[in-house]
One Martini backbone bead per residue (centre of mass of N, CA, C, O) as a GRO file, in nm:
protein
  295
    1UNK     BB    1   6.395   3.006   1.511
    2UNK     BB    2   6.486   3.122   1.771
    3UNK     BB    3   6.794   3.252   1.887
    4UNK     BB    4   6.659   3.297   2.173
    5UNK     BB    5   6.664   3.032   2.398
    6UNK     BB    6   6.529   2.936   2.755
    7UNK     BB    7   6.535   2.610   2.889
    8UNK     BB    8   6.347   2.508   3.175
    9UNK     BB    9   6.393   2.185   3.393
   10UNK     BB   10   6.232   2.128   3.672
   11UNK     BB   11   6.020   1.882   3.617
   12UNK     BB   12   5.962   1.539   3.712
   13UNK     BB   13   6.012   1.276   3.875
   14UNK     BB   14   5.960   0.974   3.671
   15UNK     BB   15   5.951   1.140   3.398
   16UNK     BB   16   6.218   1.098   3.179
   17UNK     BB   17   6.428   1.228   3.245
   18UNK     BB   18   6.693   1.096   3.191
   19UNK     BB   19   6.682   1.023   2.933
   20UNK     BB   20   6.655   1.283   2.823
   21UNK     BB   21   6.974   1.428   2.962
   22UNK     BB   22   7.111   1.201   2.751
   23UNK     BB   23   6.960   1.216   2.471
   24UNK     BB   24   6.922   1.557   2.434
   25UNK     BB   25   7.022   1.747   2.602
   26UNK     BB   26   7.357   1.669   2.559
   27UNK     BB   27   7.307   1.647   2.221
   28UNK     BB   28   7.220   1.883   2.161
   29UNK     BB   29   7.264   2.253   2.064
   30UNK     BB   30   7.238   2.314   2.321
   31UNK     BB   31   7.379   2.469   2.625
   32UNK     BB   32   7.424   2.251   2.917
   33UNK     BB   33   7.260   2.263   3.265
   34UNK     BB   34   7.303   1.918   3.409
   35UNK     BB   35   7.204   1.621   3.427
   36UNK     BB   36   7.441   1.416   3.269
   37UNK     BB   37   7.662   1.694   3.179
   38UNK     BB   38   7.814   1.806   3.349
   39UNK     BB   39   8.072   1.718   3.532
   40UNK     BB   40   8.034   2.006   3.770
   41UNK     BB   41   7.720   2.003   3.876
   42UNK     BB   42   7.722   1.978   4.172
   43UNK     BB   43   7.914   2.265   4.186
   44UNK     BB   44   7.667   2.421   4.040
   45UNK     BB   45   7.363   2.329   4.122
   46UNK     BB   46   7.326   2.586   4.384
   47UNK     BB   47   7.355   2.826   4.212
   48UNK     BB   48   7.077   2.795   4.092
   49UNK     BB   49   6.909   2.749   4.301
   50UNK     BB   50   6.954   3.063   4.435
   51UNK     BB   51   6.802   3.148   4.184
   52UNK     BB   52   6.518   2.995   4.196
   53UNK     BB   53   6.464   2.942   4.524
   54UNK     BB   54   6.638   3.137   4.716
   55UNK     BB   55   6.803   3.507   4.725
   56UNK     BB   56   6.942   3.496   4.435
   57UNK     BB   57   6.864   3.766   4.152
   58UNK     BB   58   7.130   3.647   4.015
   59UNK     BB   59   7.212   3.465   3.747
   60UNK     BB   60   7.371   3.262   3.599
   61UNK     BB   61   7.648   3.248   3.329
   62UNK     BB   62   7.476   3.260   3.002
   63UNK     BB   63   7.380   3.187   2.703
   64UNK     BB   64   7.094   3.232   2.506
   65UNK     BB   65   7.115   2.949   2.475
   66UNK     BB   66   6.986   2.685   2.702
   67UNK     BB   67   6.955   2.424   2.914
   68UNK     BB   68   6.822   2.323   3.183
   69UNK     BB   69   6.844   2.034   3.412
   70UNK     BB   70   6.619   1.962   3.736
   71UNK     BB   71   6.383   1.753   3.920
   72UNK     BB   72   6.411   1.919   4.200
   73UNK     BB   73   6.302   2.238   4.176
   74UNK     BB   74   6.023   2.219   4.248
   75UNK     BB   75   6.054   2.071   4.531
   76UNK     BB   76   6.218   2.304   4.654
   77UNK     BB   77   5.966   2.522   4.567
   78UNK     BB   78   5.737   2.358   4.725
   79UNK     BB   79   5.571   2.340   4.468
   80UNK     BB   80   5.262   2.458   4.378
   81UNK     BB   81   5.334   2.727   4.610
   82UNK     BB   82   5.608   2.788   4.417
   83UNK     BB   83   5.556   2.864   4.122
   84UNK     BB   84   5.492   3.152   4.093
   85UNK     BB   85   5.783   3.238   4.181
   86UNK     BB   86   5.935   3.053   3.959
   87UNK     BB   87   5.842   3.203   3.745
   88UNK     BB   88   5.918   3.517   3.796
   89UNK     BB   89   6.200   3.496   3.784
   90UNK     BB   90   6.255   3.368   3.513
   91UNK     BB   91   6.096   3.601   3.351
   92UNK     BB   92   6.293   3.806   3.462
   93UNK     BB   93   6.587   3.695   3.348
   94UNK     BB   94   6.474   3.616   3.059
   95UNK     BB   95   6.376   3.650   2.736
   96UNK     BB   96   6.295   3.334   2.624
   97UNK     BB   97   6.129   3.137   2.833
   98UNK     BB   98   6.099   2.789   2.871
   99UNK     BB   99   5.903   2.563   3.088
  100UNK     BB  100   5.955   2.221   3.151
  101UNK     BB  101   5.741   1.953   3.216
  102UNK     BB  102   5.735   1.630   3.346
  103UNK     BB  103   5.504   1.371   3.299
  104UNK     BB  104   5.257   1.153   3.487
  105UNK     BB  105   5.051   0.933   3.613
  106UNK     BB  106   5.032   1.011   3.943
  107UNK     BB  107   4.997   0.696   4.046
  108UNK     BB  108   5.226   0.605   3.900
  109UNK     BB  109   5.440   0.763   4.026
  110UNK     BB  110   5.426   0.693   4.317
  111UNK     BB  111   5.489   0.391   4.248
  112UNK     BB  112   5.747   0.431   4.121
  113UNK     BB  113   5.871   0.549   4.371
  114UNK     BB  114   5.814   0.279   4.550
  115UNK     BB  115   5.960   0.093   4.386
  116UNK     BB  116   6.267   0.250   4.388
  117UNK     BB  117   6.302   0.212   4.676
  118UNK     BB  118   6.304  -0.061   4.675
  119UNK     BB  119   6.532  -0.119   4.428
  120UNK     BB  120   6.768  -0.010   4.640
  121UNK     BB  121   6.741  -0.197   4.855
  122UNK     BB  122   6.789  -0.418   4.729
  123UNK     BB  123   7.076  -0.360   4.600
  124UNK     BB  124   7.225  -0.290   4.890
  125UNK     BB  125   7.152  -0.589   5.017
  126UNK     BB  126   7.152  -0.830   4.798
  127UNK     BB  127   6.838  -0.851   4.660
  128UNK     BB  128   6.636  -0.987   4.420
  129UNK     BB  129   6.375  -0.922   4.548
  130UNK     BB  130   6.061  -0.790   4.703
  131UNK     BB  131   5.999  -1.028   4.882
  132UNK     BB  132   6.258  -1.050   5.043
  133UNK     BB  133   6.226  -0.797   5.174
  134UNK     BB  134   6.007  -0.811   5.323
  135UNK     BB  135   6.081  -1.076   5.488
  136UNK     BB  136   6.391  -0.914   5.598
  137UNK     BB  137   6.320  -0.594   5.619
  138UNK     BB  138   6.252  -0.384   5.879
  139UNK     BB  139   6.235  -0.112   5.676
  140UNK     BB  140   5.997  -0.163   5.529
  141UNK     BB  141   5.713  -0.055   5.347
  142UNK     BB  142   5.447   0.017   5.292
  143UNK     BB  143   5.260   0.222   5.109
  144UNK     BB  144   5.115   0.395   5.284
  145UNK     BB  145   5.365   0.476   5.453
  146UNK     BB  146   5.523   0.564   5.261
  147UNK     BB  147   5.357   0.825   5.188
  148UNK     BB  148   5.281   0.931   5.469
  149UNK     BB  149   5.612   1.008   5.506
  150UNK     BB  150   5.658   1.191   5.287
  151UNK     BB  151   5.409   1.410   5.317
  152UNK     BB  152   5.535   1.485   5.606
  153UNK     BB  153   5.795   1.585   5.489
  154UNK     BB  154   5.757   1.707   5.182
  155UNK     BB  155   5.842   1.509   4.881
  156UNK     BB  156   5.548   1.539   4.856
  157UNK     BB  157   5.323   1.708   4.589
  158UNK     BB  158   5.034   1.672   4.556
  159UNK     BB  159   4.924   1.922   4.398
  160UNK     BB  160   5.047   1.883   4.162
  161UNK     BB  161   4.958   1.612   4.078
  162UNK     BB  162   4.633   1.672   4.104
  163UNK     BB  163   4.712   1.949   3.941
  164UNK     BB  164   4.851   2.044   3.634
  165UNK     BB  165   4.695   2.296   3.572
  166UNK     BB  166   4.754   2.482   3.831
  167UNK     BB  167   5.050   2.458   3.763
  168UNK     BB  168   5.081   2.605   3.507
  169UNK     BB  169   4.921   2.867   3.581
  170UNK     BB  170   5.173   2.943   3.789
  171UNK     BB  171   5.419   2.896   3.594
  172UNK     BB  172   5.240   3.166   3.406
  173UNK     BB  173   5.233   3.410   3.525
  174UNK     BB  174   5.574   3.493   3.440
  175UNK     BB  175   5.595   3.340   3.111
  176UNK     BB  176   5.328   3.212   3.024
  177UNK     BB  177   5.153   2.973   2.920
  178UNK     BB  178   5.270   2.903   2.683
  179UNK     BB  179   5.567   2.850   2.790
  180UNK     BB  180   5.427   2.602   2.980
  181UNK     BB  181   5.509   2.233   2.942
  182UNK     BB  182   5.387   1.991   2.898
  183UNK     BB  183   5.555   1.637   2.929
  184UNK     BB  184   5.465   1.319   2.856
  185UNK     BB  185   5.484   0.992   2.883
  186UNK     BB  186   5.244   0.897   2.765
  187UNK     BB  187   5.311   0.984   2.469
  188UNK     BB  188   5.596   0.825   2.379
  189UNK     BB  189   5.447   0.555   2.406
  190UNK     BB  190   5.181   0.614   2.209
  191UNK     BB  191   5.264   0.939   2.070
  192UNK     BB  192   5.541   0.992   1.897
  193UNK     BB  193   5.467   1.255   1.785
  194UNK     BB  194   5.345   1.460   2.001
  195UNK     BB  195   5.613   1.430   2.133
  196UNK     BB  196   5.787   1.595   1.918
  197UNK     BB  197   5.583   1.845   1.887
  198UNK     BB  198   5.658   1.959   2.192
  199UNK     BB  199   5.924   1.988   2.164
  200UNK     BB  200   5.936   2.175   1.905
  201UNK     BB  201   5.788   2.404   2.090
  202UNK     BB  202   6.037   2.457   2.283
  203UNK     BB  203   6.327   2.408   2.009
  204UNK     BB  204   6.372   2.158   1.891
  205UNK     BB  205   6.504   1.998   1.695
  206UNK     BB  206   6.391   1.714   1.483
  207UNK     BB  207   6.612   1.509   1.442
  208UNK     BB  208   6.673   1.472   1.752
  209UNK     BB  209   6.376   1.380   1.847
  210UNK     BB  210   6.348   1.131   1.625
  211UNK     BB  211   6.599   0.975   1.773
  212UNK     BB  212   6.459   0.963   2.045
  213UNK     BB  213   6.200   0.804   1.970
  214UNK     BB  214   6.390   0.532   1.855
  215UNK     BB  215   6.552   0.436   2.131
  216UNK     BB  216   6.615   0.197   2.281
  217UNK     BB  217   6.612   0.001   2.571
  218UNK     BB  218   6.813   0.001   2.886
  219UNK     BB  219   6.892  -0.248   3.067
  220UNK     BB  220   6.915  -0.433   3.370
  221UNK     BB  221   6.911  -0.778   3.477
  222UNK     BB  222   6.808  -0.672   3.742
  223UNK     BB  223   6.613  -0.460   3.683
  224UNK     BB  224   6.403  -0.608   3.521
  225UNK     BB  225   6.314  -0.808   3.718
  226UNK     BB  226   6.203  -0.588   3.926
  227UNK     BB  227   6.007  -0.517   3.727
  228UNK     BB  228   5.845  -0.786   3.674
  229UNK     BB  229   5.755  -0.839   3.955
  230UNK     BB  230   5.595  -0.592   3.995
  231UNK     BB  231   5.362  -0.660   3.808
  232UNK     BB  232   5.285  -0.945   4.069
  233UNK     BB  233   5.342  -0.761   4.322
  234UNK     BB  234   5.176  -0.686   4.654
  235UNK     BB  235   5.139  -0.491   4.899
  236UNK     BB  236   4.852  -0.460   4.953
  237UNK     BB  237   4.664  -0.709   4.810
  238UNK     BB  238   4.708  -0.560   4.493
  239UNK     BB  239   4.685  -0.392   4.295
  240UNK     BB  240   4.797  -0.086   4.223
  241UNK     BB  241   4.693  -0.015   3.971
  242UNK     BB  242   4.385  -0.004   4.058
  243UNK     BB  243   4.471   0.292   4.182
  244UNK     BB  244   4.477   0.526   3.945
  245UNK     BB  245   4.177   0.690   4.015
  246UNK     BB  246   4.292   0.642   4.340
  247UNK     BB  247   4.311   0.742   4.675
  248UNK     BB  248   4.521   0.601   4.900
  249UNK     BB  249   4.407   0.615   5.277
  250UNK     BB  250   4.475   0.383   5.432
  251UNK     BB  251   4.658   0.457   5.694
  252UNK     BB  252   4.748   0.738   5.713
  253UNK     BB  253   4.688   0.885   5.963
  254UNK     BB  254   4.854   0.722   6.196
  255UNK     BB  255   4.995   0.962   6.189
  256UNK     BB  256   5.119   1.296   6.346
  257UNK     BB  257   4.969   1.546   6.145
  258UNK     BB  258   4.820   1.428   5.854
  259UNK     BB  259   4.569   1.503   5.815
  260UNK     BB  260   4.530   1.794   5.765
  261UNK     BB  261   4.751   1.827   5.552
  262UNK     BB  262   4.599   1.663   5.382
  263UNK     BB  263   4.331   1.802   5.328
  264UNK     BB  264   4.429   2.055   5.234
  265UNK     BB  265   4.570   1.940   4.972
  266UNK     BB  266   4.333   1.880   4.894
  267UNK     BB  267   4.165   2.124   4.843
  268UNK     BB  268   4.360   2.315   4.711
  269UNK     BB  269   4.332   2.097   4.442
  270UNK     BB  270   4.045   2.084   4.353
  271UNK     BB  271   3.946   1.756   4.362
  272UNK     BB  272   3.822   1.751   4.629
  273UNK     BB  273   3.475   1.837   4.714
  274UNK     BB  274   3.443   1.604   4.909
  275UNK     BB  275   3.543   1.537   5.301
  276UNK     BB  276   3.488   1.372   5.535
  277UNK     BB  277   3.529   1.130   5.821
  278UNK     BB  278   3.425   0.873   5.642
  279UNK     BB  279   3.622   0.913   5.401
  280UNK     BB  280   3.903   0.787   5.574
  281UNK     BB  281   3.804   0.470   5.502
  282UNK     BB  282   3.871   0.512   5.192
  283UNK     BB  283   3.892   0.608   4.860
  284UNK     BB  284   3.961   0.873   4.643
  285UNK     BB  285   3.809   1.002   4.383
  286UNK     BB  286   3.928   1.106   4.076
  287UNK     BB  287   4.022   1.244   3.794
  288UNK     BB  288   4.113   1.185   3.542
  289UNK     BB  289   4.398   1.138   3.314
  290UNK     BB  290   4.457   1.347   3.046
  291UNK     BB  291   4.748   1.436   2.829
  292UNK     BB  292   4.563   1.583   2.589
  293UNK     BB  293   4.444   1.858   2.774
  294UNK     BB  294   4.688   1.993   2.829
  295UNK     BB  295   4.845   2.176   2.565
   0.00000   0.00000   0.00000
């Protein structure tokens, strides 16, 4: 093992961030940089942006081995447009730098995102269900609303998720493609071996990730409720599942300034070959997510 590594965990949301952060970055040998690691991580949080994202080409005062850890830094950095000036940062300030990016199938997390909103609400307002916000909440939002407000807003980078090949390629610019690991959850799930494999070629202990790979799963009892009823519960009126390998847009224009705006992104995104105005009123088919083939 190098005694010099500088891991980097800059994304993305929904992909077992959390998990890691406690279970791992915060346990392991090296000294870390981030969520759920130091106490005063929120006033240090900026200083890292400034350095990653910002103007400021000095990085903060770290030790040779260390991990930082905010699944934020993507989406500060641009998405994928903001890719490739993120890696070469990192590329120029440390010596040994591995840029770790935790992914899963781009349609279950825009679900698990618009899911998890659901259930800050339910939380937020004292509701059991997803039904219940559904017909007491004047602010809920189809699955589509939800979407384009967020595309509308810049909060979701669809070309990075549409691509994750493209990512990978813009932040090995700075650190070479060798150095920047695509991490699945689809992996831990089905193949945890592959997922601890990935890991080790980060850095990590061996010890650490298979202690990793073995931990029970822990939900709160309110929250599991609103788990499984999520897997009956059907905003669309269809399972959301459905549309795992096509992207609906049924209702996203309807927002002002959204269609131009989703065309570059499927266009920049190498995904969408063909797209005239007959097919806004369709979903869009792309191509299966293969976790297998990213690495």
């Amino acid at each position: 093992m190098n005694e010099s590594v500088q891991i980097l965990h800059v994304g993305l949301h929904k992909t077992g961030t959390t998990f890691l952060q406690k279970n791992l970055f915060r346990q392991c040998e090296f000294n870390y940089h981030g969520l759920h690691g130091e106490p005063d991580w929120l006033s240090r949080r900026e200083v890292w942006f400034e350095f990653l994202v910002g103007n400021c080409d000095q990085p903060p005062e770290v030790c040779d081995r260390f991990i930082f850890s905010d699944e934020s830094v993507l989406l500060r950095a641009g998405g994928i447009e903001g890719a490739e000036l993120l890696g070469r940062r990192i590329g120029k300030a440390f010596e040994n730098p591995k840029i770790l990016i935790t992914i899963r199938n781009p349609f279950e997390l825009l679900e698990s995102t618009y899911f998890q909103s659901l259930r800050v609400r339910c939380l937020a307002m004292g509701m059991e269900t997803f039904r219940e916000l559904h017909e007491c909440d004047v602010r809920f939002m189809q699955f589509e609303e939800w979407l384009g407000r967020m595309i509308a807003s810049q909060q979701v980078s669809l070309m990075g998720l549409l691509n994750y090949q493209l990512l990978k390629r813009q932040l090995g610019v700075g650190v070479g493609i060798e150095n920047v690991i695509m991490l699945p959850l689809e992996a831990l799930k089905e193949q945890p071996g592959k997922y601890t494999t990935l890991l080790g070629a980060v850095g990590f202990n061996a010890e650490h990730v298979e202690r990793l790979v073995n931990l029970p799963k822990e939900n709160s009892t309110r929250q599991s409720r609103l788990r499984k009823e999520r897997q009956s519960f059907s905003i669309l009126g269809r399972k959301l599942s459905s549309s795992r390998y096509s992207l609906p847009i049924r209702g996203l224009t309807s927002l002002p300034g959204l269609r131009p705006m989703f065309e570059r992104l499927l266009y920049s995104s190498g995904v969408a070959r063909h797209l005239d105005s007959s097919k806004w009123g369709q979903d869009i088919q792309l191509p299966a997510y293969d976790w297998r083939s990213l690495n």
